[in-house]
N, C-alpha and C positions, 0 to 999 in steps of 0.2 A: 748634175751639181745640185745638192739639197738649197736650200732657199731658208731666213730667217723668215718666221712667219712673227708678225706684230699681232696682238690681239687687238681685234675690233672693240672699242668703246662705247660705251651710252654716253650721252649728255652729262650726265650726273658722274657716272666716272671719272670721266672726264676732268668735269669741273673739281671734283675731289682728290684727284690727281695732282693737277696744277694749284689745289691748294697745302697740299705739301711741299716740302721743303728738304732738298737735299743735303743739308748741314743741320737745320734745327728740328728738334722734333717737337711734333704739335701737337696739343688733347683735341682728342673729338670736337671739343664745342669750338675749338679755335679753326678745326679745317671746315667744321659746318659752317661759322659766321662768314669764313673769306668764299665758301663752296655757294653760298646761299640756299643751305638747307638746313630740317634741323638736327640737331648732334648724333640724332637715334639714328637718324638716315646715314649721315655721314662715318658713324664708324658700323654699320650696318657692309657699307659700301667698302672702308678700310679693308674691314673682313674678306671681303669677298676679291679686294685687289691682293689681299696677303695671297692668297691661292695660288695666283699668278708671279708673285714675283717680284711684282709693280712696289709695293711697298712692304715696309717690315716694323714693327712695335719693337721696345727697345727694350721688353724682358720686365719691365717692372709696374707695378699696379698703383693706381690705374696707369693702363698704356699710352705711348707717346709714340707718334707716328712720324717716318721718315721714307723717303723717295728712295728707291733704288735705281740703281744704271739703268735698268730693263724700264724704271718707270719711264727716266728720262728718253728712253729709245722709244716708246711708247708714246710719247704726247711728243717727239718730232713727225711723228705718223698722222696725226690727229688735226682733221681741219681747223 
């Protein structure tokens, strides 16, 4: 029987994760300020959760960022 496998997270992921938000979508500098890091980092980090699934930009420039399911299955996994 196959197994959902969760992606392991960093700290910072992490943190950039749960500073997303599943209904509203946030600019970089606003998931940096609540992530405590700075904005470059944090859509640095966006980017690289887009890959995964974890979150998704909303198509329009500049980009605004939103939690997906997978996010939210992801940071129940997460100490």
């Amino acid at each position: 029987m196959p197994t959902t496998r969760t992606p392991l997270l960093s700290d910072l992921d992490a943190r950039t994760l749960r500073a997303t938000h599943p209904y509203y979508v946030r600019t970089p500098e606003h998931v940096g300020r609540l992530a405590n890091c700075a904005p470059d980092a944090a859509l640095s980090t966006l980017r690289r959760l887009r890959l995964s699934y974890l979150v998704e930009d909303d198509g329009s420039r500049p980009s605004r960022w939103i939690r997906t399911r997978h996010g939210d299955v992801a940071l129940e996994h997460q100490p």
